[in-house]
N, C-alpha and C positions, 0 to 999 in steps of 0.2 A: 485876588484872595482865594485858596483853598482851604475850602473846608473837607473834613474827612467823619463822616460816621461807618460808628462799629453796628454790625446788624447784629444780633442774638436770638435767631429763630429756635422757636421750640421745636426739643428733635435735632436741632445740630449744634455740634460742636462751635464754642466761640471763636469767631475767625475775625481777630481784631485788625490782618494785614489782606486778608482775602479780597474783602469790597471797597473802594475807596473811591468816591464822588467826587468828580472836578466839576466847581462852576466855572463855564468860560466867560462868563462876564455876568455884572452885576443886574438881578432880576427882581422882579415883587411878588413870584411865585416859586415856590419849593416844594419839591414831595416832603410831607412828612413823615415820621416816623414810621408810622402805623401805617403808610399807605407804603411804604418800603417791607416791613414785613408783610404785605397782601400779597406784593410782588414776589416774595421772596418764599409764599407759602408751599410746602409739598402740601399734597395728596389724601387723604388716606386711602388705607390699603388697596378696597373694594372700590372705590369710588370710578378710577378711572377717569376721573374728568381731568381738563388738560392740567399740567403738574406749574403751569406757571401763569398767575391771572396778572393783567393787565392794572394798567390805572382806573379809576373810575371815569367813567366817561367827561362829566363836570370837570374833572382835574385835568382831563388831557386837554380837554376846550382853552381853560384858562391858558395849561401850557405852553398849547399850537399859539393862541392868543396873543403871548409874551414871548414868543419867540425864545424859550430857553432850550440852551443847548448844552446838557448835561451827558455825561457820562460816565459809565461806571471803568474801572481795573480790577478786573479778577486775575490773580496769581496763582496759580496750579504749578503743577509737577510732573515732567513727562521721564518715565524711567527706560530705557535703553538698555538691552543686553547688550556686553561686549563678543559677540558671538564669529563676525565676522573682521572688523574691522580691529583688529588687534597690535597690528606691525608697526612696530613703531615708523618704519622704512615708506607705509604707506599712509602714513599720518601728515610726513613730509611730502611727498607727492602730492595729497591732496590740499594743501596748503602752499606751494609752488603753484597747482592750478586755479588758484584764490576759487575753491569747491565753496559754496555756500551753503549750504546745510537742509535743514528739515523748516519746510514752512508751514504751520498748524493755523484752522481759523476752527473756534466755534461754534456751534449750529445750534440754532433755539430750539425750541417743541413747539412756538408758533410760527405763525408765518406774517409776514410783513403786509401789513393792510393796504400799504400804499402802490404796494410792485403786487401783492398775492403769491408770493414765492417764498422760501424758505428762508427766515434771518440768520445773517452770517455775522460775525464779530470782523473788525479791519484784522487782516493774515499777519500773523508774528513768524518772524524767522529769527530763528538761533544758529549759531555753528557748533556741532557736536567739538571740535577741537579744540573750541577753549578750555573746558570743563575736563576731557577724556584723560582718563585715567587707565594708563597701560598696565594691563594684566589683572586688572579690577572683574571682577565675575558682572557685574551690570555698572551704568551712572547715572543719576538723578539728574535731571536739569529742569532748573528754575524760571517759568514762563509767565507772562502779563497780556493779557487781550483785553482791549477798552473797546467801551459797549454801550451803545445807546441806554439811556434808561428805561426805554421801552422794548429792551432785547426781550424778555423771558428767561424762561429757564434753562441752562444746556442742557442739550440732550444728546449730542453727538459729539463728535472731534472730524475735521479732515486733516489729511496729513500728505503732504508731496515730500519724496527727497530728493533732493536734489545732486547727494553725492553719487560718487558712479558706483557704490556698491550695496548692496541691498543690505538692510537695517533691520534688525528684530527688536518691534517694539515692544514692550512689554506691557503700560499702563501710561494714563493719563489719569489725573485728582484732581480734585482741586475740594481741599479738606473742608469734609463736614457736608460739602455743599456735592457734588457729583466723582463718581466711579466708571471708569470707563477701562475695563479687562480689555487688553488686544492680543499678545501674546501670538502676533504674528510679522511673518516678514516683509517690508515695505520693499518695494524695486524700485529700482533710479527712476525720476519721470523720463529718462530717454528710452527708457525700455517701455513701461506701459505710464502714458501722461494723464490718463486717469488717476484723480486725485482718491485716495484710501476714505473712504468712511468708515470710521468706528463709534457704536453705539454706546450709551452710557446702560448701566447696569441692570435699570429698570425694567420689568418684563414688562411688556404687551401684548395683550392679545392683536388682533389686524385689526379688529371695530374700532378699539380705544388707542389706537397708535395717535398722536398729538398729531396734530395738524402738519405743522413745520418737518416732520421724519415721516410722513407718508411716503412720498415720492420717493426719498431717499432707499427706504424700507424695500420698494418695490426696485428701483434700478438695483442695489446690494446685490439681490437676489438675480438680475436678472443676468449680473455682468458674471455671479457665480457657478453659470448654465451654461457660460458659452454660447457658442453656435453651430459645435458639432462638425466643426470641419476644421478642416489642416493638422498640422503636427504638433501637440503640447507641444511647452518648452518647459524645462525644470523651473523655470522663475513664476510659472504662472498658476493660477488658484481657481481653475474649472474643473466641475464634476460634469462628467457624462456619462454614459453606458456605452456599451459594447459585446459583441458576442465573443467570447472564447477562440480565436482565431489565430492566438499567438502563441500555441503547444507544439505546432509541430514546424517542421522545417522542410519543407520541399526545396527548398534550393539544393540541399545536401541530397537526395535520393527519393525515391519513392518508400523506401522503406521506412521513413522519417519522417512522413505527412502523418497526423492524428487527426478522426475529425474532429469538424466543429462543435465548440458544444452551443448548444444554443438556435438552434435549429430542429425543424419540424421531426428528425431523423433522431437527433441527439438535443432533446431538449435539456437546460441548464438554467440557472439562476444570472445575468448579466452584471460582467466586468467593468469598470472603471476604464472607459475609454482613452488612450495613449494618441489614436492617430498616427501610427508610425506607418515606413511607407511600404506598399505591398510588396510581397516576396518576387522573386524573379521569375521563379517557374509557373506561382499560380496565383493571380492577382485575387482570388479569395481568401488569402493569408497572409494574415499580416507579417512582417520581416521580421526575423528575431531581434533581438538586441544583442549589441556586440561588445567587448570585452570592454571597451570605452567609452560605450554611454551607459545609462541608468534608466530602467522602466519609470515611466511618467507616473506620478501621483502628483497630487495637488500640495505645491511649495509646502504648507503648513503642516501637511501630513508626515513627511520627507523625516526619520529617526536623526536624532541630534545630540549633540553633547556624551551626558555619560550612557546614555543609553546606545548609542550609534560605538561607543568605546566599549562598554561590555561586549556587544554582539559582536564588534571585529574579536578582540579579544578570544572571544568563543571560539569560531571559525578557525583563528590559529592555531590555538591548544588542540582541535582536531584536525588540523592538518597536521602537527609535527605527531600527534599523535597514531596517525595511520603512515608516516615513516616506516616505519621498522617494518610493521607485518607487510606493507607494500613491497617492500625490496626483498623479504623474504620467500615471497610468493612466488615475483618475478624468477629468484633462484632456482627455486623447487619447482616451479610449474604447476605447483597445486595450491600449495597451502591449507591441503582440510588436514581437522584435527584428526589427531591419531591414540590421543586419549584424552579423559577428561583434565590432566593435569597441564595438559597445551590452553584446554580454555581458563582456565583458573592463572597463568602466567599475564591473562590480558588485564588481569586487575592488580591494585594495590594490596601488600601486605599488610598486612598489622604491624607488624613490625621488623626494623631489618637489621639481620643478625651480621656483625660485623666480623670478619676473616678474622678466626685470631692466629700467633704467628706460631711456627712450629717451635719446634724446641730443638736450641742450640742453633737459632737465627740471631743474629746481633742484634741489640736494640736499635740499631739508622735501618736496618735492611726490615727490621717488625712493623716499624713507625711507616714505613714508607708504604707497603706491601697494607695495612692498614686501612692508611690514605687515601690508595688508590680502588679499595674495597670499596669504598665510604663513596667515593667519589661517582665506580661505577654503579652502585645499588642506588646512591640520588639521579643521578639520570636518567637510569633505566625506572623508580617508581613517577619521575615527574611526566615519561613518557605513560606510564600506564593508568586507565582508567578507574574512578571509585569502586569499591564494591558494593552492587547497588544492594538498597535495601531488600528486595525481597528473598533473597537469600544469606543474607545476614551474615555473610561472612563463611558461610558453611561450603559445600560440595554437591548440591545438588546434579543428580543427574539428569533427571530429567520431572516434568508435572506430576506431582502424586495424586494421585485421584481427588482425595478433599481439595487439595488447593484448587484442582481446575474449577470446581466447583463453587470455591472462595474465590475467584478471581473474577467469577463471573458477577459476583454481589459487590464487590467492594476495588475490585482490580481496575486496571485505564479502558474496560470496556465494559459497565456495569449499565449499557442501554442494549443490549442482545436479548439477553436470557427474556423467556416469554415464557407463559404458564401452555404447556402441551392441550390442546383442547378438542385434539380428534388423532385416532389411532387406528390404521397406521397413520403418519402425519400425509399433508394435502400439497401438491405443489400449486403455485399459481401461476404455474406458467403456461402458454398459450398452447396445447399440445397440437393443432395446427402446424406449429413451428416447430417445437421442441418434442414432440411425438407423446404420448401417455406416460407422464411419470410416476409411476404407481412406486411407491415404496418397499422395500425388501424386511421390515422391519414385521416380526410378529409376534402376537404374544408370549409365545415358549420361548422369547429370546430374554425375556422379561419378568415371566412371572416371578422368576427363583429370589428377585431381588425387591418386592415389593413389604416383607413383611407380611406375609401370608394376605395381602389383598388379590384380590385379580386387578384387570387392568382399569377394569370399568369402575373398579369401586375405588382407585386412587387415582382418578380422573376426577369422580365425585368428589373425594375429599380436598381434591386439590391441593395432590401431591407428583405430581410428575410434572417436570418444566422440561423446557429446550432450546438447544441454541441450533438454527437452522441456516448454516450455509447456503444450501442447496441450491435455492434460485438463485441467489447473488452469483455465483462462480460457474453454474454448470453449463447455459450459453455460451461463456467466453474459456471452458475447459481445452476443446479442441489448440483453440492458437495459445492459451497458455501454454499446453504442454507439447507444443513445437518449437516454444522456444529454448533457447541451450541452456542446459544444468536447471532448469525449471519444470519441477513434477509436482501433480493436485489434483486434489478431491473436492470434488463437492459434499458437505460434513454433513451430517444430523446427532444430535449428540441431546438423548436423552437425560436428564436426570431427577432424582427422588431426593425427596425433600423429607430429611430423619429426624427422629422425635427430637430429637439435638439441636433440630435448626440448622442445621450443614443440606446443601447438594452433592450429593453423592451420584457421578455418571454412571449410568448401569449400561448403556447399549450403544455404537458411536458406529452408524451407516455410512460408509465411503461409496461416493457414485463417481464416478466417470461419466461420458457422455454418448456412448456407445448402447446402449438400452438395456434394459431388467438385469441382463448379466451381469453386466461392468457391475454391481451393484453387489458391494462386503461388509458384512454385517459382523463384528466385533464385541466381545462381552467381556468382563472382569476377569482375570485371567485366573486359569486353575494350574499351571504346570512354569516349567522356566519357557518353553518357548511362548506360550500364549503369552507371557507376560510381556517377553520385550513385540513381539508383535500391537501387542496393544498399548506399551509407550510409543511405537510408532505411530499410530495409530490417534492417539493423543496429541501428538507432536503437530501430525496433521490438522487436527481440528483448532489447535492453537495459531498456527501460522494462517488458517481462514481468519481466525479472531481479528490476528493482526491485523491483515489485508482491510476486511470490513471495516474495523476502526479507524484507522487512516483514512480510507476513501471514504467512508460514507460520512460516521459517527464524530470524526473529527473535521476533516476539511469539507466535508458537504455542507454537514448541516448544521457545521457553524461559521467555517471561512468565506465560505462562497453564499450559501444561501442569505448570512446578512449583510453582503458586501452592498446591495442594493438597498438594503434600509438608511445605512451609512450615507450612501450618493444624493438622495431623495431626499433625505434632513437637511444638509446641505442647499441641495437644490427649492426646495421647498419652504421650509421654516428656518425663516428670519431668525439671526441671532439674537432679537428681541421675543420672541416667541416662548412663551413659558415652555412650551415643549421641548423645544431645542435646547435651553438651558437644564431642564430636567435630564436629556439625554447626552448632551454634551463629552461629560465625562468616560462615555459608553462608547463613546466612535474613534476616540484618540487612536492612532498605528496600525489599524487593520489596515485601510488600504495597502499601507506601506509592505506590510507582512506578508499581505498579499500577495503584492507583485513580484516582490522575493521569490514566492513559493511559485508562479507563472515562469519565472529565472532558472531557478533549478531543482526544486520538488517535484512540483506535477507536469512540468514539462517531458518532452521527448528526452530519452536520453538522464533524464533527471536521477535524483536519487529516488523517490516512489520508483521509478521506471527499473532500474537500476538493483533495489535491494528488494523489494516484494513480488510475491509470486504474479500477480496479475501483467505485470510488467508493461509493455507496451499496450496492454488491456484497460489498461486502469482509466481508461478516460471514461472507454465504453461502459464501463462499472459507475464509477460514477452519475455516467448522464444515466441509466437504467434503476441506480437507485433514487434520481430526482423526479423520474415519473411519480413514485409513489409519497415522495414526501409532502406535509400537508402542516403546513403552518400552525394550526392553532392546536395541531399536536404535538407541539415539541412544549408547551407549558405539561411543566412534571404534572401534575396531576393528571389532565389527560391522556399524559405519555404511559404511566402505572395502568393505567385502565385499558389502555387500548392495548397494551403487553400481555394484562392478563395476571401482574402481578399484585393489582389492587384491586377493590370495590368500594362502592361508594357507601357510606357506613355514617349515620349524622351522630350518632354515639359516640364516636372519635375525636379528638381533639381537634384533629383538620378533615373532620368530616369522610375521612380513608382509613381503610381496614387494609393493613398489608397482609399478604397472605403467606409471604416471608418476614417473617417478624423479625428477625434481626437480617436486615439488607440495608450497609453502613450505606453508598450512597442514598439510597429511599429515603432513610431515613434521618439522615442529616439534612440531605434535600428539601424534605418538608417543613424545615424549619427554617432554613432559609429562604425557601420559596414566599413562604406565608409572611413573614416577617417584609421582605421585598413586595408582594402585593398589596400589603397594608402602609407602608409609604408611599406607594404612588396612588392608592386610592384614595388615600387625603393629599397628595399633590392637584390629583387629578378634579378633584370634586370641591375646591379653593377656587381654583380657575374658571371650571366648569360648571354652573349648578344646576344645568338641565340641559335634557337632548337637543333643543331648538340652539342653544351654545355652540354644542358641539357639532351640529350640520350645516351653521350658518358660519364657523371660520374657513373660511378660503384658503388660506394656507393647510389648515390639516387635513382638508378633504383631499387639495391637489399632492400632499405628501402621501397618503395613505392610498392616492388614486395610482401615482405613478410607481410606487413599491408595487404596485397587483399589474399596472397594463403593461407597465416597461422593465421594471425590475423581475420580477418574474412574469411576464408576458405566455411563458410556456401551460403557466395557472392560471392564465388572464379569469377562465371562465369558470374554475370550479365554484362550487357550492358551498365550499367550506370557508371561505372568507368571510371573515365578522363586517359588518355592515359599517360600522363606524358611524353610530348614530346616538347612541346615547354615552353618557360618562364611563357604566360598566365596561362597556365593548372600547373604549378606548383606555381603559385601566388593563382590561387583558391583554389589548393589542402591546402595550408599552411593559407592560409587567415581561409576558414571553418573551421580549427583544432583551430586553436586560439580564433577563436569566441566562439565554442561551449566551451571550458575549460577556460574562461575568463568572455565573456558578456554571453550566455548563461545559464551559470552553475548559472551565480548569479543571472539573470534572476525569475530563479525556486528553487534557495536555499535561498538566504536570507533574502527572506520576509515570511517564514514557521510560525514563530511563531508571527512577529507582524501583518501580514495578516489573519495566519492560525489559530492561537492561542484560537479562543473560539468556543468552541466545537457547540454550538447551533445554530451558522451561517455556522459550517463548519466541520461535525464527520466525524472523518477515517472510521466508521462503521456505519451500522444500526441494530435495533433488533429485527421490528418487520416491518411486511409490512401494508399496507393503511387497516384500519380496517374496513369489510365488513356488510353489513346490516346482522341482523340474526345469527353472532357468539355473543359469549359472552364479546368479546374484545370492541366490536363495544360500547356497554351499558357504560365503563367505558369511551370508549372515549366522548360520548355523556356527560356526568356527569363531566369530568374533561381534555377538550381538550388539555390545559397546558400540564397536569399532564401526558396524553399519549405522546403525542410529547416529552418533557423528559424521559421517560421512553423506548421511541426510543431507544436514545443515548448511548454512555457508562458511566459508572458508574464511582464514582468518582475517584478511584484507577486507574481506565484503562484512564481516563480524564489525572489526572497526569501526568501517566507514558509517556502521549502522549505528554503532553506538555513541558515533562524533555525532550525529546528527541528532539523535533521541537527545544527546546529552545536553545539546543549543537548544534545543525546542522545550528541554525540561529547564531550563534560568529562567528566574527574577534578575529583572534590571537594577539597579542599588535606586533610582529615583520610580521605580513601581510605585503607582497608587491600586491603595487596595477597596475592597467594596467595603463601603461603612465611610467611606473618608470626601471631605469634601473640600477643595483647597480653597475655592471661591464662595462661601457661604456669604459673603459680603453683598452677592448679586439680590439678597434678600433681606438685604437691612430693616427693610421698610416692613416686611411682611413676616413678624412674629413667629405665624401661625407655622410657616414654611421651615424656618429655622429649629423651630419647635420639631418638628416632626425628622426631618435629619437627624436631630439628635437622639428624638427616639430609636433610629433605623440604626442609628451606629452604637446605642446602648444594647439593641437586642440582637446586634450583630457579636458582641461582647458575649452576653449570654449565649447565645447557642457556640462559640468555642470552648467557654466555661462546658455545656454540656457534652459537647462532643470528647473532651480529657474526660471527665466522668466516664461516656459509652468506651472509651478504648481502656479503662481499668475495669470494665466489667466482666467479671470470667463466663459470665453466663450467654454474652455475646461473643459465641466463638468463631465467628467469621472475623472480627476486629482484636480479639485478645484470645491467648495462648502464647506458649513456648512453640518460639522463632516462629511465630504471628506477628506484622506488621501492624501496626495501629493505623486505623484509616483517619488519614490528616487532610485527605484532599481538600475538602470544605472547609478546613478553617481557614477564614478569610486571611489574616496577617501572616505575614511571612520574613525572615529576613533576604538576602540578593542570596545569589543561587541557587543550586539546586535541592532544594527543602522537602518535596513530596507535600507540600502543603503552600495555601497561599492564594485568595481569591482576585486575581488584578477584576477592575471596574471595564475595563473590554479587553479585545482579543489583542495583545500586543506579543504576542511570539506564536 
């Protein structure tokens, strides 16, 4: 006889097919009802205690007593991307080799009193090929595991496959009743015969993990650490660190080693360990990667679907796009412009005017001649690039003064500019090494543009800003400019801040490296020659701009510096870890992008190497600007103050007083900073309710220990590391991680190419330096000032290549998620409070875009509005796929 009862626990959904009781023979004791709902009880929220209570003790006595042997059928649903396994050809195959499929068993959240080990439901195997449905985007399959009645609650899933191709899981259910997100790739068990654990959705802190997923919780973690030796394979899902070892290429020459970064010499932030095998010439570096493999990241990491399809996509549009000026080059030997109407050919028209036919052509010979018009002007504009936004379409020659000014507030490098606070300004560099570098810069180069202040009294009011190259570039000025078609200054570039609210550059110091002398001092021009000397001159301080934001502002200190927070979460906090769930959505593709950029960005030979002036410097730049970086300054509000461009003001809405009152980053930024720190401090303080919480989880300590001793080990010992000891210091610690791989990244990435995109207002390099009375250079510039200021620049080939690559780095993927968005809010069913507060983050993520169209219709903020003024979009979070100038993704995925 079977009997079947329906359970109807409070809080879930009715599952009339879900549970279903076999007696196996007839007995004089039975749970009842109500002793079936005990079993069947969640939690609340806070509670913590184990999620699934047992029989009452009397009841199990009688049980054991009566020897009844009951069990339950729970029916779930495991869903299956069709990602790999798709051909129909090897469908057949694996069915010729009678493949038997995926074996799943159950895991309780207790443990079995009898053994003291983890309880497992009897292992169900299905064959994916009954079900699969070819060309279907995922399949459902319909699963039954029978269970003691003393099983518990589940709390996990294992999963073996047993086909010989690796399987992208998606999820495990079983409705109403347990959630289990996997949304990763399973590998044949001939490959790794360790069985998969996936967790069900429910956070844990480590104290309150159930009984039954302890062990589990801690092997997960342990098998996700690896052991630091041998060669990844692409199939496999270990994080580890590593020093910077894989930039340069000694097998190829001596000219081709970069060092290390990461080291006492060249300190760095640590890589995501590949273990590939050492180079030939010098077994401290590691071998490159060659045309037919792929740099290691962790399986899960690896870009997929439509997003792996845009980015190739991308990549060829700028290959067939640097076509033409390639082979043009090759022709001429040169390829620099020769006027501005050469750079202006690199773009798209507005519209293309179709040959019309002369008169007294027959109408077959008009039509054809037409045709062939239509035909050449489409292929030649699908070969040419947008016209980016900041020049609207227009003719710019070169930076006009306001702009450089505006670019510095609201442009893809709106983290330089710093409030001037000693004059003349101060180098910090070691003069030991670099000899006394006293500045050329003095007040009569200055006074005439102050508005009748002196210098000291618009210091006082805190009206002169700067953007200061000089340290960054002047050490590595020498081998810069021995290398070919590569010439640079080290910049200083004052500016005054006008009753308007604009910076206006008044004074732009070029050093060399050669001492006092090298050293040219530049002011607003009064005649035609001063002028174009001083677009030179500009030109110059922009191409630093670039350099620094690349190396530093972009891929330091936010590629690399949180590639190790990244590795650490992983390695550290359990996917049941409120923290890693909170973070989760924040770690997606960096690796991946990463290791791209180890491939061919910041590599030897690379494009950094390649289009910017530092060139084969650019590593030493880099590791020289990670001396001074310091963690708990990259949270915006800290970052304003230690600039120079804020103070701390409790009158304020956020408690800051900008001292440039319309600075569109700043002050977009404060609203989504705030807005952002205020979700995760009710994330945080849910979880956490006091310091003794937060010192006594083991997992956040060893996450937050091995981002400081291993991840950045070069900072093991500064002072400026938050303690991580009470809620606050872990609200700031998580709040800064989010922002730099969220608002900041996009900050400094996606307006590269509609901000950055024309070379004449803004080259990654220079070629020649400010032409001096009495060489031969000087005579052509005299004769054709134009024509020298282009000939600055690079050439049309290296123009291209610069702006295929800005142009990949500036997409959205069409499947981007953006900040405010949560795909998985399901992982918090149970906890209101959590959901609740999401939704607040994504309503006041709503509002500040709402106000940010407000700010860019406002004439009175003329850094963001004016005629052919760009409206500053970067902050707003949504975006559609490509390239928008707007757009916040939730981490660094390009």
């Amino acid at each position: 006889m079977v009997e079947a009862l329906c359970c109807n626990v409070s809080g879930w959904s009715s599952l009339p097919n879900s549970f279903l009781i076999k007696r196996q023979r007839t007995v004089s004791m039975f749970p009842t009802f109500s002793e079936m709902k005990t079993m069947l009880q969640l939690p609340a929220p806070l509670s913590h205690s184990p999620p699934f209570t047992k029989l009452h003790e009397s009841s199990k006595r009688d049980l054991a007593s009566n020897s009844l042997n009951v069990t339950l059928t729970i029916a779930g649903t495991v869903t299956i991307k069709n990602s790999e396994i798709t051909d129909h050809k090897e469908m057949m195959m694996a069915t010729m080799h009678q493949q038997r499929g995926l074996v799943l068993q159950l895991v309780s959240t207790q443990i079995d009193p009898r053994t003291m080990e983890t309880t497992l439901s009897n292992p169900v195997e299905f064959e994916l090929l009954k079900q699969f449905k070819v060309r279907a985007e995922r399949t459902t399959y319909k699963v039954e595991f029978e269970i003691d009645s003393d099983f518990g609650f589940p709390g996990a899933i294992t999963v073996t496959n047993k086909y010989d191709n690796e399987i992208f899981l998606e999820g495990f259910s079983i409705e109403g009743v347990v959630d289990i997100v996997c949304n990763s790739w399973v590998q044949p068990e001939k490959i790794h015969p360790e069985e998969r654990i996936f967790f069900s959705n429910k956070a844990y802190l480590p104290c309150h993990t159930p009984a039954g997923l302890k062990e589990l919780r801690k092997e997960e973690l342990r098998m996700l650490r690896g052991n630091g030796k041998g060669v990844r394979k692409r199939c496999e899902r270990v994080y580890d660190y590593d020093v910077y070892n894989d930039l340069g290429n000694p097998d190829k020459g001596r000219e081709n080693v970069r060092p290390i970064l990461g080291t006492t010499e060249y300190p760095s932030p640590r890589r995501c360990r590949t273990g590939r095998a050492p180079s030939t010439t010098d077994k401290k570096f590691e071998s490159r990667v060659t045309s037919s493999e792929e740099t290691y990241v962790p399986r899960d990491e690896v870009f997929e679907g439509m997003r792996k399809k845009a980015f190739d996509v991308g990549k060829l549009k700028g290959t067939t796009r640097n076509l033409i000026p390639f082979i043009r080059t090759c022709i001429t030997k040169c390829g620099d412009f020769k006027q501005l109407s050469d750079v202006q050919q690199i773009y798209k028209r507005k519209h293309v005017n179709e040959m019309k036919p002369e008169k007294g052509a027959s109408t077959k010979w008009s039509l054809l001649m037409n045709m062939t018009s239509r035909i050449k002007n489409s292929v030649e504009e699908h070969l040419k690039f947008n016209t980016p936004r900041i020049i609207n379409g227009g003719s710019a020659c070169c930076m006009k003064d306001e702009e450089l000014g505006r670019q510095a507030l609201a442009g893809i490098n709106p983290l330089s500019i710093k409030r001037l606070e000693a004059f003349p300004p101060v180098s910090d560099l070691d003069p030991s090494i670099y000899g006394a570098q006293k500045s050329a810069l003095k007040e009569e180069h200055i006074i005439s543009h102050l508005d009748g202040m002196s210098v000291q009294e618009a210091m006082a009011e805190k009206k002169l800003f700067i953007l200061d190259y000089h340290d960054a570039y002047l050490p590595f000025l020498n081998g810069m400019n021995a290398q070919e078609d590569r010439k640079a200054y080290a910049t200083r570039t004052i500016l005054f801040l006008t009753p308007l609210g604009t910076l206006k550059p008044i004074v732009i110091e070029l050093s060399l490296s050669e001492g006092e002398s090298s050293k040219q001092v530049l002011t607003p021009p009064l005649d035609a020659t001063s002028h174009w000397l001083w677009q030179i001159a500009k030109a110059h301080v922009c191409s630093n701009d670039a350099g620094v934001h690349q190396l530093v502002h972009h891929w330091l200190r936010t590629h690399a510096c949180m590639e190790p927070f990244i590795i650490a979460t992983h390695r550290q906090l359990s996917v049941m870890h409120p923290i890693f769930k909170l973070l989760k959505p924040h770690l997606k593709h960096t690796l991946q992008i990463n290791a791209l950029a180890r491939e061919a960005l910041i590599n030897e030979g690379g494009i950094i190497e390649s289009i910017f002036s530092p060139g084969k410097h650019s590593t030493e730049i880099i590791s020289a600007a990670y001396r001074d970086w310091r963690f708990d300054m990259e949270a915006l509000p800290a970052d304003l103050i230690r600039r120079g461009v804020a103070e701390a003001d409790p009158t304020q809405p956020h408690g800051l007083r900008l001292l440039i009152e319309d600075y569109p980053y700043a002050n977009d930024g404060l609203l989504m900073w705030f807005a952002l720190e205020n979700l995760v401090r009710t994330y945080v303080n849910y979880y956490y309710r006091d310091g003794n919480m937060v010192e006594s989880d083991n997992e956040l300590q060893a996450w937050y220990s091995e981002i400081i001793n291993v991840g950045h080990v070069d900072h093991a010992n500064a002072s400026w590391w938050w303690t991580l000891s009470t809620p606050s210091d872990l609200t700031s610690i998580l709040t800064t991680f989010i922002w730099v791989v969220s608002v900041q990244h996009a900050a400094v990435n996606f307006g590269q190419y509609p901000l950055g995109g024309y070379v004449p207002m803004r080259s990654p390099h220079m070629k020649k330096l400010l032409p001096q009375e009495g060489n031969p250079e000087y005579k052509e510039f005299m004769d054709d000032p134009e024509g020298y200021l282009l000939s600055c620049l690079p050439n049309m080939f290296e123009t291209t290549k610069f702006l295929a690559v800005v142009n990949i780095l500036s997409q959205h993927s069409p499947d981007e998620e953006y900040i405010g968005q949560r795909k998985e809010l399901s992982e918090w069913a149970g906890e209101p409070e959590i959901v609740e507060a999401f939704y607040r983050f994504s309503m006041d993520v709503k509002r500040v875009e709402k106000e940010i169209e407000k700010r860019n219709k406002d004439p009175k903020r003329r850094n963001r509005c004016g005629a052919g003024i760009p409206p500053y979009d970067l902050l707003m979070a949504s975006s559609d796929p490509g390239v928008t100038c707007r757009g916040v993704p939730n981490s660094i995925t390009i």
